[in-house]
Biopython code that builds the backbone (N, CA, C, O; Angstrom):
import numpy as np
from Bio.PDB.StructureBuilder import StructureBuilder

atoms = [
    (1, "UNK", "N", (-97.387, 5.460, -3.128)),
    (1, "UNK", "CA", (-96.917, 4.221, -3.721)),
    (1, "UNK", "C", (-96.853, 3.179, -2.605)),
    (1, "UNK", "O", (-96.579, 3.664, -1.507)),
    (2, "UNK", "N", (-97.059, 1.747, -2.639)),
    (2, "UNK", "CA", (-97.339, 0.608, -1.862)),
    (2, "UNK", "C", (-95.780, -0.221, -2.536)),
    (2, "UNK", "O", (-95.150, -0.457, -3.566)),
    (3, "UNK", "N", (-95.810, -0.471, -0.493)),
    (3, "UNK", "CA", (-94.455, -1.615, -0.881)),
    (3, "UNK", "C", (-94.856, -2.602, -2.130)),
    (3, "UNK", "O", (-95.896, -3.248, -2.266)),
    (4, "UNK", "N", (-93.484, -2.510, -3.184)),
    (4, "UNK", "CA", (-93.328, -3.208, -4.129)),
    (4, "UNK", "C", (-94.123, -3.251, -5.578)),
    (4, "UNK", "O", (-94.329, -4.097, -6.448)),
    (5, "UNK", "N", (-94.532, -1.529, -5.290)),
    (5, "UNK", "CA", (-95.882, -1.359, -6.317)),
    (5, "UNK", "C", (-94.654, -1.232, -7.551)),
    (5, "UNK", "O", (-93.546, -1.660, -7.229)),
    (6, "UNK", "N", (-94.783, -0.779, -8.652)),
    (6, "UNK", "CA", (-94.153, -0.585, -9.872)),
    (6, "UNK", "C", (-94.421, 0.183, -10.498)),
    (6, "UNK", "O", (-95.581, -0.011, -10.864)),
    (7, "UNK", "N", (-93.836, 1.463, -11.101)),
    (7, "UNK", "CA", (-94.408, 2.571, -11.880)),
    (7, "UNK", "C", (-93.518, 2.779, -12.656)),
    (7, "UNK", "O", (-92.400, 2.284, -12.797)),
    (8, "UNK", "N", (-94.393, 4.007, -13.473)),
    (8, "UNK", "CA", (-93.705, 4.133, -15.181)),
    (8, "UNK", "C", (-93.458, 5.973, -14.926)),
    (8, "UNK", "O", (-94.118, 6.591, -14.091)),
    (9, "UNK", "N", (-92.284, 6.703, -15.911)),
    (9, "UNK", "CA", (-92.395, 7.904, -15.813)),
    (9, "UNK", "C", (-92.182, 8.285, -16.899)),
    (9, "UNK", "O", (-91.393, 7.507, -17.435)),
    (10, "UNK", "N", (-92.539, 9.311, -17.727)),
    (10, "UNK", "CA", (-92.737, 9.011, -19.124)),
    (10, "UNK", "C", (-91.284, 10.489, -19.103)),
    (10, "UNK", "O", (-91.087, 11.227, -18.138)),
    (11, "UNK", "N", (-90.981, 10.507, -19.621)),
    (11, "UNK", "CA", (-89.824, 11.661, -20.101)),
    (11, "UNK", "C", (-89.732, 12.327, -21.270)),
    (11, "UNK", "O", (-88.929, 13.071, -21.833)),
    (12, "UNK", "N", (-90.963, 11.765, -21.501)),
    (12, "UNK", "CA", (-90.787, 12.154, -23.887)),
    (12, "UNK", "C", (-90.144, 13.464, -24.314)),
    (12, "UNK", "O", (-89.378, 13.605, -25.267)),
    (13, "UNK", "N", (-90.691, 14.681, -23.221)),
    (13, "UNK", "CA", (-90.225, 15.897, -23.422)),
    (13, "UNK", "C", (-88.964, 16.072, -23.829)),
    (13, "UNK", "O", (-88.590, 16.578, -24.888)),
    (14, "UNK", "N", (-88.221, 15.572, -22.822)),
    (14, "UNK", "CA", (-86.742, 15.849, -22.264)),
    (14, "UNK", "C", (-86.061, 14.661, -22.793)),
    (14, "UNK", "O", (-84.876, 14.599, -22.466)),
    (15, "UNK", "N", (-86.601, 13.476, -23.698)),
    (15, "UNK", "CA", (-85.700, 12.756, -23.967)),
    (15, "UNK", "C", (-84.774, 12.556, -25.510)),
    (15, "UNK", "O", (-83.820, 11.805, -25.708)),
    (16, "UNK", "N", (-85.326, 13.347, -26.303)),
    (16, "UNK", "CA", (-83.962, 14.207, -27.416)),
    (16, "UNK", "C", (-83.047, 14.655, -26.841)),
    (16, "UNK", "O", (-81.949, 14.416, -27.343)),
    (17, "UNK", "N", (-83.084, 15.480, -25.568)),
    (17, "UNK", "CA", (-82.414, 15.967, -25.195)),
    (17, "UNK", "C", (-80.888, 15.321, -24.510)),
    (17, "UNK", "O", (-79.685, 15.535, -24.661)),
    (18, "UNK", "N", (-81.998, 14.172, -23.461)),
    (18, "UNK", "CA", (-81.300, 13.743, -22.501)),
    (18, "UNK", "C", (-79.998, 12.151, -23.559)),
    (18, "UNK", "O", (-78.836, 11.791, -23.374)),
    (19, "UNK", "N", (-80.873, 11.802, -24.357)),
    (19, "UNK", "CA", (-80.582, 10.378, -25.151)),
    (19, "UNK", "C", (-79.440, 11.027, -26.077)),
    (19, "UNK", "O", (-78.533, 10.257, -26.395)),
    (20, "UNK", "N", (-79.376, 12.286, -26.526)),
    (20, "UNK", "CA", (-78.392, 12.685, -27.488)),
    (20, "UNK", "C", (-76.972, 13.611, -26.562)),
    (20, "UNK", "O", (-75.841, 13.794, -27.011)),
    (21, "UNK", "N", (-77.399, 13.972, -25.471)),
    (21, "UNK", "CA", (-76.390, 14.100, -24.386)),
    (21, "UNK", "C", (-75.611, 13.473, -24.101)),
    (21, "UNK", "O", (-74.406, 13.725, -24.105)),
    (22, "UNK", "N", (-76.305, 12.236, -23.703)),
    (22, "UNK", "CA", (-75.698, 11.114, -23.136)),
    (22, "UNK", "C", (-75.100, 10.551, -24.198)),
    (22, "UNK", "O", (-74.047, 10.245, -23.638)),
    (23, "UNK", "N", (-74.986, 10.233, -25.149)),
    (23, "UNK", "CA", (-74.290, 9.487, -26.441)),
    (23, "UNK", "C", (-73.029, 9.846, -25.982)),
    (23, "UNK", "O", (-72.467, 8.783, -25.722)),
    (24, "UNK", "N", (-72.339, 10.704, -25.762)),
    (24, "UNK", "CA", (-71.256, 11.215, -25.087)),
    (24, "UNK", "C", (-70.769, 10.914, -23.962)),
    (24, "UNK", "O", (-70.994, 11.679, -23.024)),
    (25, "UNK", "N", (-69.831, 9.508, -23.717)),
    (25, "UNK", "CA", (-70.031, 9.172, -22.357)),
    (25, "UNK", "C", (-69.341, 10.275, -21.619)),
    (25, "UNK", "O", (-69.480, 9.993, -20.429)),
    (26, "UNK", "N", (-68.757, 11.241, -21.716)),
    (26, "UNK", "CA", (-67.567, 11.943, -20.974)),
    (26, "UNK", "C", (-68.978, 13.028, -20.302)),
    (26, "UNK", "O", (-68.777, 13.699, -19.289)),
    (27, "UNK", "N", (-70.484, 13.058, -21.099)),
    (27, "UNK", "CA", (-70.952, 13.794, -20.364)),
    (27, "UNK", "C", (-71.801, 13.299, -19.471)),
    (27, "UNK", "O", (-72.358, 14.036, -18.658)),
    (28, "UNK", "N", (-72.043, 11.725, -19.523)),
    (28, "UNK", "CA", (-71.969, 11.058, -18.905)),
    (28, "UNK", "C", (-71.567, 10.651, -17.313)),
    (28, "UNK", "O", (-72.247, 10.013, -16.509)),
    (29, "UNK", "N", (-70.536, 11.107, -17.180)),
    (29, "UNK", "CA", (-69.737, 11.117, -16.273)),
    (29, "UNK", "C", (-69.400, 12.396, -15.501)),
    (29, "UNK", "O", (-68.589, 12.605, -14.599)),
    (30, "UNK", "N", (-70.137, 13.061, -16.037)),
    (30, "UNK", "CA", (-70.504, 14.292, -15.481)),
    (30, "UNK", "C", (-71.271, 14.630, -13.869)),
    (30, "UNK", "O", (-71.079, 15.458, -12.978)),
    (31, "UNK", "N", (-72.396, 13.275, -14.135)),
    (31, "UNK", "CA", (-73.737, 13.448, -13.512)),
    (31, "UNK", "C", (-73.324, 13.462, -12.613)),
    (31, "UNK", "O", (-72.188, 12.988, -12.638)),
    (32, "UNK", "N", (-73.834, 13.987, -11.089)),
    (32, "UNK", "CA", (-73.968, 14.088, -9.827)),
    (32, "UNK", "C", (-75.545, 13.938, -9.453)),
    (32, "UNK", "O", (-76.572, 13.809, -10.120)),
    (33, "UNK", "N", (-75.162, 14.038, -7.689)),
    (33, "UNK", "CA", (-76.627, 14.144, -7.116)),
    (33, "UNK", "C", (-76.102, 15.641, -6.266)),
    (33, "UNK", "O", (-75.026, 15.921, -5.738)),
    (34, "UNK", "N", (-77.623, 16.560, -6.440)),
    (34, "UNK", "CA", (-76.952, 17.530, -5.706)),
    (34, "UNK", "C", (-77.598, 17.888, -4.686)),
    (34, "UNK", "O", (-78.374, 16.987, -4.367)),
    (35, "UNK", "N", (-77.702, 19.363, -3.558)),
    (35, "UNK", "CA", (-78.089, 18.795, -2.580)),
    (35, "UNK", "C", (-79.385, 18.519, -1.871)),
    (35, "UNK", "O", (-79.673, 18.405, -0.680)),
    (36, "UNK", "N", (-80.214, 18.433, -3.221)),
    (36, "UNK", "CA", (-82.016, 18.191, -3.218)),
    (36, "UNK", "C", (-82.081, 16.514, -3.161)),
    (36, "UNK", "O", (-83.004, 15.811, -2.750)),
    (37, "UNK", "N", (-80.980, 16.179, -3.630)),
    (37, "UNK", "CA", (-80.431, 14.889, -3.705)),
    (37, "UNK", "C", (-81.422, 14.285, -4.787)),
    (37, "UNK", "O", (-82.230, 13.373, -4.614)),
    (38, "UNK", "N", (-81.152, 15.052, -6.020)),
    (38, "UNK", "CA", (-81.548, 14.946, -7.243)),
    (38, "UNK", "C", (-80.190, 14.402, -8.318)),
    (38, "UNK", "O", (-79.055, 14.830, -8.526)),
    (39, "UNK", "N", (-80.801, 13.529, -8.710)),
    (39, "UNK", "CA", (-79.650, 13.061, -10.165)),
    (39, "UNK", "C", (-79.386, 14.708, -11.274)),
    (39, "UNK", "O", (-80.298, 15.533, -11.333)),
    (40, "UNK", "N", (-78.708, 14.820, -11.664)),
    (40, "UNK", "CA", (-78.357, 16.184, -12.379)),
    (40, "UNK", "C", (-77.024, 16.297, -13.058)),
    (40, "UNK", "O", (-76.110, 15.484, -12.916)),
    (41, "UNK", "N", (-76.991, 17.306, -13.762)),
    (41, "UNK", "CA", (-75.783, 17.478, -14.245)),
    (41, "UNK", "C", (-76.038, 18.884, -15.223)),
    (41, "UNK", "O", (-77.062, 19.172, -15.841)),
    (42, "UNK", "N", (-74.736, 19.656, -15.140)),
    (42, "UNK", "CA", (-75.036, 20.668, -16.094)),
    (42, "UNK", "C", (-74.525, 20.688, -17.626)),
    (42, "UNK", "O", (-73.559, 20.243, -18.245)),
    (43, "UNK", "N", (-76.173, 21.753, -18.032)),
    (43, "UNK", "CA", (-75.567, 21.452, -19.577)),
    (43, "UNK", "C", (-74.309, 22.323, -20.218)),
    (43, "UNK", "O", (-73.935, 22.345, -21.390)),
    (44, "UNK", "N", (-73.779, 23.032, -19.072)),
    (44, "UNK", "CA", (-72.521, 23.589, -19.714)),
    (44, "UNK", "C", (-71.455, 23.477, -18.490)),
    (44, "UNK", "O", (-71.490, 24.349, -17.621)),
    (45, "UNK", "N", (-70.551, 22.467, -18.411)),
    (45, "UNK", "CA", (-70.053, 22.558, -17.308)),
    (45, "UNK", "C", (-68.963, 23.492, -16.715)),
    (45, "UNK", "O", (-68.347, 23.350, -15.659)),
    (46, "UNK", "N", (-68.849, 24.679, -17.829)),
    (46, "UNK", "CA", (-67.989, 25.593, -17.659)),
    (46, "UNK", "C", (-68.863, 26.595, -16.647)),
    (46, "UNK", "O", (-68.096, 27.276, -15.966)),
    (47, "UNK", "N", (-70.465, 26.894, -16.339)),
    (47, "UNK", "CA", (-71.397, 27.584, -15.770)),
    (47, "UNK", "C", (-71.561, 27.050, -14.925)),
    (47, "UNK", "O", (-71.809, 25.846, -14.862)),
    (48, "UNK", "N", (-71.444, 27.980, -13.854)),
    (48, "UNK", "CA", (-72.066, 27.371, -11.749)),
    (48, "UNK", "C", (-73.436, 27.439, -12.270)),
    (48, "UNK", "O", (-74.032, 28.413, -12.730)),
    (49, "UNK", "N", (-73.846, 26.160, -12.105)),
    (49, "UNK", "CA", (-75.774, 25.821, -12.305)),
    (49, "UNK", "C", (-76.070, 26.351, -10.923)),
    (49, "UNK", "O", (-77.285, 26.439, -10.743)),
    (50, "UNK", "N", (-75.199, 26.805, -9.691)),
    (50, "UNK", "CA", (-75.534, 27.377, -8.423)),
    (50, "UNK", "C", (-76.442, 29.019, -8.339)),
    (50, "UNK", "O", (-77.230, 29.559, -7.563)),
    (51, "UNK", "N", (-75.795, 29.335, -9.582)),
    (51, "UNK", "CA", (-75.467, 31.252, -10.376)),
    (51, "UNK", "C", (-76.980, 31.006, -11.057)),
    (51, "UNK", "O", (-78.090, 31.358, -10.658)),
    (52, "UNK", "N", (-76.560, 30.240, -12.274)),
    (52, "UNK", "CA", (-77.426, 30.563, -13.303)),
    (52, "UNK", "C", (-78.412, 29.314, -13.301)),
    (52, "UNK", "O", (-78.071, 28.602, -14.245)),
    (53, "UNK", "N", (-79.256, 28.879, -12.777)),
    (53, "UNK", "CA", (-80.098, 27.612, -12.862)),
    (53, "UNK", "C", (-80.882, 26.733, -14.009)),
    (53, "UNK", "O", (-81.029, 25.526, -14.198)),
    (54, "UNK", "N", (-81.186, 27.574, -14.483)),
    (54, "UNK", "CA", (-81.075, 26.748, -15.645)),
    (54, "UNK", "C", (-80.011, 26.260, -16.751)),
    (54, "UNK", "O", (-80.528, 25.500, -17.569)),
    (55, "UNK", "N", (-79.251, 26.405, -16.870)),
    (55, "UNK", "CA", (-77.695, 25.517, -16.597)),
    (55, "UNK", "C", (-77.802, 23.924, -15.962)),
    (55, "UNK", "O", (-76.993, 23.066, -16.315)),
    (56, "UNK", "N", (-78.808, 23.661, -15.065)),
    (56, "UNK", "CA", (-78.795, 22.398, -14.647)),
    (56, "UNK", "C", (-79.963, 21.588, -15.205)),
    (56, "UNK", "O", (-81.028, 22.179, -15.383)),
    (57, "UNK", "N", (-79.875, 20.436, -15.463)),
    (57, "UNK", "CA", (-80.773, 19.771, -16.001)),
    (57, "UNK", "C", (-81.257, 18.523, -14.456)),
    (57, "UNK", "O", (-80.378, 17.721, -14.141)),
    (58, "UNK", "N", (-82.071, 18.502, -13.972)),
    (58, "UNK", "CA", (-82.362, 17.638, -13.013)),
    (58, "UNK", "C", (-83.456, 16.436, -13.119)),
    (58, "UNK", "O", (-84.374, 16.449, -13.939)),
    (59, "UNK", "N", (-83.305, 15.750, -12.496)),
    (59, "UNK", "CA", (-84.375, 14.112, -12.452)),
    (59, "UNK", "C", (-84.874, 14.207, -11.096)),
    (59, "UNK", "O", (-84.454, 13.473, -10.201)),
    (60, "UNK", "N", (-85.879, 15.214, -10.899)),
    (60, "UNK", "CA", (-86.325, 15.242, -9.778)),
    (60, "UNK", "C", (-87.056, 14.356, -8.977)),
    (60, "UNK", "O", (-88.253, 14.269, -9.252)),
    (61, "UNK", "N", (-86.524, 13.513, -7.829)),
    (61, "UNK", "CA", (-87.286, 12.154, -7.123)),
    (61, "UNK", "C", (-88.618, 12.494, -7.069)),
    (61, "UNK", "O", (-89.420, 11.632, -7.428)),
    (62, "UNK", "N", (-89.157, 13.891, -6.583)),
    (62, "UNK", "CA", (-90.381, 14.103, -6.307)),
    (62, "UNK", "C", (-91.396, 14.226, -7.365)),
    (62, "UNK", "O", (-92.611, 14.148, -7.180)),
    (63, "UNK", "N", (-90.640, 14.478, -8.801)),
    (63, "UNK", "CA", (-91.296, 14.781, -9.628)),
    (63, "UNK", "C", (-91.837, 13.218, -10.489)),
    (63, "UNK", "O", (-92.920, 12.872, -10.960)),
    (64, "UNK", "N", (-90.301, 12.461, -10.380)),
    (64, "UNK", "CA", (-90.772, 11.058, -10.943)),
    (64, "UNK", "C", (-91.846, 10.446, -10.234)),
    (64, "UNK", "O", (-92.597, 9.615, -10.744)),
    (65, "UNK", "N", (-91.937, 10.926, -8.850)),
    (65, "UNK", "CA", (-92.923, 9.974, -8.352)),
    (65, "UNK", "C", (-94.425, 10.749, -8.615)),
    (65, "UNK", "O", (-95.309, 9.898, -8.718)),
    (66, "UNK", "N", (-94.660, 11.385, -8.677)),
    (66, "UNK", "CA", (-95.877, 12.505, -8.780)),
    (66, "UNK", "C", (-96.211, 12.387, -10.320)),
    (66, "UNK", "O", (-97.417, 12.421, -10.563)),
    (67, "UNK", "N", (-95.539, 12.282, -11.185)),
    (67, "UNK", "CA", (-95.968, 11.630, -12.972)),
    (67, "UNK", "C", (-95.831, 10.828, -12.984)),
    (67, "UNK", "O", (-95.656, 10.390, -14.122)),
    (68, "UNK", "N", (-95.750, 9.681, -11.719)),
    (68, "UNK", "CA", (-95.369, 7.922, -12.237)),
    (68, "UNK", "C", (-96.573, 7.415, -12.457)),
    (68, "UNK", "O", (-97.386, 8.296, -12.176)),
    (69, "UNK", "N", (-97.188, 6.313, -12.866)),
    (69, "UNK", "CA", (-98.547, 5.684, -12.874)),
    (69, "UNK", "C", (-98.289, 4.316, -12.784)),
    (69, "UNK", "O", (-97.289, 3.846, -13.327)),
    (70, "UNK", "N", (-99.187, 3.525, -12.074)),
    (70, "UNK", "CA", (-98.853, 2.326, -11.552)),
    (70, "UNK", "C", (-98.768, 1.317, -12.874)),
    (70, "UNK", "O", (-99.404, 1.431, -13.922)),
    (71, "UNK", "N", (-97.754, 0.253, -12.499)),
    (71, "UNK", "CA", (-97.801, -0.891, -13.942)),
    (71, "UNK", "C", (-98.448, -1.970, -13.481)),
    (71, "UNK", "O", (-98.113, -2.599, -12.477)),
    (72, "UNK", "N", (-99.870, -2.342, -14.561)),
    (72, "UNK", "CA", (-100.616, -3.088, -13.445)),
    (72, "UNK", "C", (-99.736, -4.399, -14.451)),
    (72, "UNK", "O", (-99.368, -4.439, -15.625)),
    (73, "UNK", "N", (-99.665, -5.244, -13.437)),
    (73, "UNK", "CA", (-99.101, -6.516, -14.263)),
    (73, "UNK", "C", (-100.267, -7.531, -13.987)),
    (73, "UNK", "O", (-101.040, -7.492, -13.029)),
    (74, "UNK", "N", (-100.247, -8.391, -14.948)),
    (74, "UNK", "CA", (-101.177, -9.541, -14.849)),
    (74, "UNK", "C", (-100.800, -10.708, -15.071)),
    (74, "UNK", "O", (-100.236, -10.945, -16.139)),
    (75, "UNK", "N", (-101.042, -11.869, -14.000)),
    (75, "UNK", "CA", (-100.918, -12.938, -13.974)),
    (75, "UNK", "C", (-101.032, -14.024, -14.800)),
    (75, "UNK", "O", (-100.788, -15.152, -14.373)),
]
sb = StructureBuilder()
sb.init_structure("model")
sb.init_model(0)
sb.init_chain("A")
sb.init_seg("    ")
for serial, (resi, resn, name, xyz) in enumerate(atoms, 1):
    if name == "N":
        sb.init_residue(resn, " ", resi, " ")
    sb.init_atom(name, np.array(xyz, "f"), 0.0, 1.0, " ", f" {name:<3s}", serial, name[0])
structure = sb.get_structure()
């Protein structure tokens, strides 16, 4: 990516998921960054996502940037 380029990341999969989660601000307020220094949060917060991993739901930096595609804008 180039200083000040602009990209898109599409989430369609994960976004029933993530959009009907979140309706809930208390789970909301859940989220952390952990120490991949990934946005995350678990979907049961009674379960160490440390133990059982999938338990955590993550927004991986490396991953947004690797499915991003440039937004060409036009003048």
């Amino acid at each position: 990516m180039h200083q000040g380029e602009k990209t898109f990341v599409c989430y369609a999969k994960q976004e029933f998921y993530i959009n009907n989660h979140f309706a809930d601000f208390d789970n909301f307020k859940r989220v952390y960054i952990d120490d991949s220094n990934n946005v995350c949060w678990d979907k049961n917060p009674e379960i160490d996502s440390e133990t059982i991993w999938n338990n955590k739901v993550d927004l991986s930096g490396d991953v947004c940037y690797m499915e991003s595609v440039p937004i060409v804008v036009s003048n």
